[in-house]
FILO-154175 format. One line per 8 residues: number of its first residue (from 1); their letters; for each residue z, x, y of N, C-alpha, C. Coordinates in nm, 4 decimals, always signed. Layout:
N
NUM = A = Z:X:Y:Z:X:Y:Z:X:Y | ...;
% end
This chain:
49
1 = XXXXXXXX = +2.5657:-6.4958:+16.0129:+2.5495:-6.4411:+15.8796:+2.4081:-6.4702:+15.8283 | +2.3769:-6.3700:+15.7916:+2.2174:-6.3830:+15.7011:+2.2239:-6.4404:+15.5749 | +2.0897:-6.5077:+15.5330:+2.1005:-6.5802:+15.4098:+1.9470:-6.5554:+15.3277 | +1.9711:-6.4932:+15.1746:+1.8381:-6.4795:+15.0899:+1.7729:-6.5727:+15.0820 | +1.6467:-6.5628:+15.1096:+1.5574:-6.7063:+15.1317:+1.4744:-6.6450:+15.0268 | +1.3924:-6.7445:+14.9390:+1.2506:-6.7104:+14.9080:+1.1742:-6.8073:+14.9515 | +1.0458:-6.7098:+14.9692:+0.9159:-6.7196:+14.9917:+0.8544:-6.7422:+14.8667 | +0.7669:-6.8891:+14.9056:+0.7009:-6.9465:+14.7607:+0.4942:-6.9801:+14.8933;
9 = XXXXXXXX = +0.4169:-6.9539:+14.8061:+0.2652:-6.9550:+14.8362:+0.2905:-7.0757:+14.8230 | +0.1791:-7.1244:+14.9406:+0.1423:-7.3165:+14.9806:+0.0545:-7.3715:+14.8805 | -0.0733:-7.2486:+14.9160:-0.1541:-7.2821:+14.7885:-0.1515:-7.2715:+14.6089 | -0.0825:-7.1744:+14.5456:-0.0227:-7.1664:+14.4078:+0.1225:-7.2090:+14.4186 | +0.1867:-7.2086:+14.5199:+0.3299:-7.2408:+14.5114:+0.3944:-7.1055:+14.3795 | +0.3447:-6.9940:+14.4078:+0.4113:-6.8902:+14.3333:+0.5108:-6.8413:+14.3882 | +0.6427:-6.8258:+14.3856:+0.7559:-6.7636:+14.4275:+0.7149:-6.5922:+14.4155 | +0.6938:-6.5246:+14.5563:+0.6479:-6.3891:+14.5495:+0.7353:-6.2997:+14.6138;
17 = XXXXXXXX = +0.7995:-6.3183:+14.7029:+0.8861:-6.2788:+14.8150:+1.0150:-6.3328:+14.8688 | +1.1314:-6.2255:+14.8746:+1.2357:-6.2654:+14.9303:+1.2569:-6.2167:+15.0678 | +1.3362:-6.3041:+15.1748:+1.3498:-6.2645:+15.2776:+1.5136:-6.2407:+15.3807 | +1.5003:-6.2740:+15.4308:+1.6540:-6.2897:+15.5052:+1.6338:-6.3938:+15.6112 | +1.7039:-6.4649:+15.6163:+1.6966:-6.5622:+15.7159:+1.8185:-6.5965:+15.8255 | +1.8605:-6.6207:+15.9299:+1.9608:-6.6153:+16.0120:+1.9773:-6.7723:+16.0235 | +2.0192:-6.8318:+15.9611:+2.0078:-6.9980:+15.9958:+2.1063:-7.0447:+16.0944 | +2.1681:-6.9875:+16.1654:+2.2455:-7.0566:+16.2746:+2.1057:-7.0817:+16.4208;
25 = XXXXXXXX = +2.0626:-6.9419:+16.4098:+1.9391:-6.9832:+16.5017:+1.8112:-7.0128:+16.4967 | +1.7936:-7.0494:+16.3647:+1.6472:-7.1282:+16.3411:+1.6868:-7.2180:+16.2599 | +1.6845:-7.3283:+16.2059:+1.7048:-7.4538:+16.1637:+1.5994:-7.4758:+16.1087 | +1.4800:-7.4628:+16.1076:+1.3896:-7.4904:+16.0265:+1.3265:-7.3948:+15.9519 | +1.2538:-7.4100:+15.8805:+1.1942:-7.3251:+15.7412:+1.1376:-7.2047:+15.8130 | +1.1452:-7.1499:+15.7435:+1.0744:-6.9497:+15.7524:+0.9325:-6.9951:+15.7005 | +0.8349:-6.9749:+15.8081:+0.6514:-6.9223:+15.7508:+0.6239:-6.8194:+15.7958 | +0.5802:-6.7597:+15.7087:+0.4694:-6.6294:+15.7102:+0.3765:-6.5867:+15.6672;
33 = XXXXXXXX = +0.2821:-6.5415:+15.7052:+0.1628:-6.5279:+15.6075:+0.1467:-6.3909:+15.5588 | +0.1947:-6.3590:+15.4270:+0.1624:-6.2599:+15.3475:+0.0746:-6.2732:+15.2095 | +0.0894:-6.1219:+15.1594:-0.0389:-6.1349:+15.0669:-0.0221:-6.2035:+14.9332 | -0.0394:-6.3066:+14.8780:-0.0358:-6.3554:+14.7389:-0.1010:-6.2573:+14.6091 | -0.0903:-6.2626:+14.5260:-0.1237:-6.1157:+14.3831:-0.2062:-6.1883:+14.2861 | -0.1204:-6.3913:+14.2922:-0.1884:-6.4503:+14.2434:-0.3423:-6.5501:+14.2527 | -0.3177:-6.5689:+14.4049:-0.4302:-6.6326:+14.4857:-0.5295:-6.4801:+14.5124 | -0.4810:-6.3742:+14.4823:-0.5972:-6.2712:+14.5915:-0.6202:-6.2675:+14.7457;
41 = XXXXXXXX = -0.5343:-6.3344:+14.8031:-0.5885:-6.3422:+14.9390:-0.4802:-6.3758:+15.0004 | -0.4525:-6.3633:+15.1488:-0.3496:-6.3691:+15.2748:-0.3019:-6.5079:+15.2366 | -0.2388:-6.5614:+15.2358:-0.2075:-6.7110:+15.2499:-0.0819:-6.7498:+15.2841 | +0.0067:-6.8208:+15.3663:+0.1099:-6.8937:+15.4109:+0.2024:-6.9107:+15.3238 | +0.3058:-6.8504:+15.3563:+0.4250:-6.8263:+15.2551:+0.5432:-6.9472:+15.3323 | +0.5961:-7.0119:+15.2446:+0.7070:-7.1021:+15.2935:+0.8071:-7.1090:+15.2516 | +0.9352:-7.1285:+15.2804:+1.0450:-7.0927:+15.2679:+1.1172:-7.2215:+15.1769 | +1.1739:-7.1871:+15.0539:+1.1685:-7.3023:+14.9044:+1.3280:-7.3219:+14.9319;
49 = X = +1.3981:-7.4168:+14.8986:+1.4804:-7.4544:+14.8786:+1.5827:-7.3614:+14.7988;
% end
């Protein structure tokens, strides 16, 4: 079963993006690097509690 994750920026820590996550087969946090609106620039998106 899939589960709504959000995506929060490393550097502003802005919550920008939601994702889907499969947690039986990854166990650890979702990264990706998409575009921030608030930073202006590509930056590492991590997966928030």
């Amino acid at each position: 079963m899939r589960k709504k994750v959000i995506l929060a920026c490393t550097d502003c820590d802005s919550r920008n993006y939601t994702s889907e996550s499969n947690r039986e087969s990854s166990p650890e946090r979702l990264e990706i690097k998409k575009f921030c609106s608030t930073c202006n620039a590509h930056t590492m998106h991590k997966e928030t509690k």
